[in-house]
C-alpha positions in Angstrom: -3.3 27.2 10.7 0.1 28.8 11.2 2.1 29.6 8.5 5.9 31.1 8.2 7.1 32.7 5.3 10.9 33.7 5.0 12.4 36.0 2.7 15.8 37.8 2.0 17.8 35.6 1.1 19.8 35.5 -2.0 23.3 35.5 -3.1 26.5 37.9 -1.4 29.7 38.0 -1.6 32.0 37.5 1.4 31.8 39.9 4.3 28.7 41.1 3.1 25.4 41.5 4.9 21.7 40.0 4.2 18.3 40.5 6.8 15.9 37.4 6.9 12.4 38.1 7.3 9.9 35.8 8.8 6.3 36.3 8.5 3.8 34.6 11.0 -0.1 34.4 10.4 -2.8 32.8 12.1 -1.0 34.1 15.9 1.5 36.4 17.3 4.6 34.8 18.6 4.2 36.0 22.0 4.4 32.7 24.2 6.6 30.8 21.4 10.1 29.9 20.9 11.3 31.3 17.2 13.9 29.5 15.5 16.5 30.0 12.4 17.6 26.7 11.6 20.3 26.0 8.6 20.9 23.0 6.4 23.4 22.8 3.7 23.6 20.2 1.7 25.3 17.7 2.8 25.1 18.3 6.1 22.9 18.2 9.1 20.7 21.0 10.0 21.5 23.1 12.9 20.0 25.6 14.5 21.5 29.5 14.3 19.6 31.5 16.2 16.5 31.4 18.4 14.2 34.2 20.1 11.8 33.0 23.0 8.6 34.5 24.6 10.7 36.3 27.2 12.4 37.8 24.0 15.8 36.1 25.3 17.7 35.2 22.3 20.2 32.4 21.8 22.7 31.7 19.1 25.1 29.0 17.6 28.6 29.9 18.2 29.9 29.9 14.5 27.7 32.9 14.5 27.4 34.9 17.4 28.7 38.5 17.0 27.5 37.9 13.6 24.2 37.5 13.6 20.8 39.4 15.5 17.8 37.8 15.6 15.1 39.9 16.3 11.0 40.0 16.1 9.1 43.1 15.5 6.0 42.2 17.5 3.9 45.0 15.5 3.7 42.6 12.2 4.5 39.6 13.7 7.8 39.5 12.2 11.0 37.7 13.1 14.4 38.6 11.6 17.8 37.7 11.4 20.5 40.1 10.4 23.3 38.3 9.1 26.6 40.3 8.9 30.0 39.7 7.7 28.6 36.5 5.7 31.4 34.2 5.0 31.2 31.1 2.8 30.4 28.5 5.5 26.6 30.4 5.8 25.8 29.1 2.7 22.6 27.3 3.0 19.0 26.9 3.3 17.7 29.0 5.9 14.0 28.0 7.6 12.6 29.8 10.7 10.1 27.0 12.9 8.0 27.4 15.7 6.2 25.5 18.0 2.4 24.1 18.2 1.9 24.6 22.0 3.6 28.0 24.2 6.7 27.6 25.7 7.8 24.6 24.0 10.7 23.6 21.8 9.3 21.2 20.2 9.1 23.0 16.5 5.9 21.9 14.7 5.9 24.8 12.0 8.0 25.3 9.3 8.5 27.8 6.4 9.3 26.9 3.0 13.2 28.5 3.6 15.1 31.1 1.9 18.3 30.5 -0.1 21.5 32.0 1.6 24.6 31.8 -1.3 27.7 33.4 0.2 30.7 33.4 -2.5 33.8 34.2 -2.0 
């Protein structure tokens, strides 16, 4: 029923700056947790940033001061503003959320967005 859809992603060079897009249907993200997860191959996917109901926000420390995640609550929209990209943020990005309110437990997935940071 719920479906996430990122976009923006694609391929910067170093120091350079690309805004994630996640689009929500079938609810508004009002009582949920959203999350920006990572995975690059290779390694094991962590999570980047995350925006709860109360609209606090939470990030990973390799990219805080870095990164703003965001939701535009008009079109149901979660972002993340990635700035000063450096090679390490090269990966698969996915945004998640949860089946039940205020729950981490992340039961939806998009189909992720390609992050390529060259150097």
């Amino acid at each position: 029923q719920v479906q996430l859809v990122e976009s923006g992603g694609g391929l910067v060079q170093a120091g350079g700056s690309l805004r994630l897009s996640c689009a929500a249907s079938g609810r508004t993200f009002n009582s949920y947790a959203i999350g920006w997860f990572r995975q690059a191959p290779g390694k094991e996917r962590q999570s980047v940033a995350t925006i709860i109901w109360s609209a606090s926000t939470y990030y990973a420390d390799s990219v805080k001061g870095r990164f703003t995640i965001s939701r535009d609550n008009a079109t149901n929209t979660v972002y993340l503003q990635m700035n000063n990209l450096k090679p390490e943020d090269t990966a698969v990005y996915y945004c998640a959320t949860s089946k039940r309110p205020w729950d981490y437990t992340y039961d939806y997935w998009g189909q992720g967005t390609q992050v390529t940071v060259s150097s």
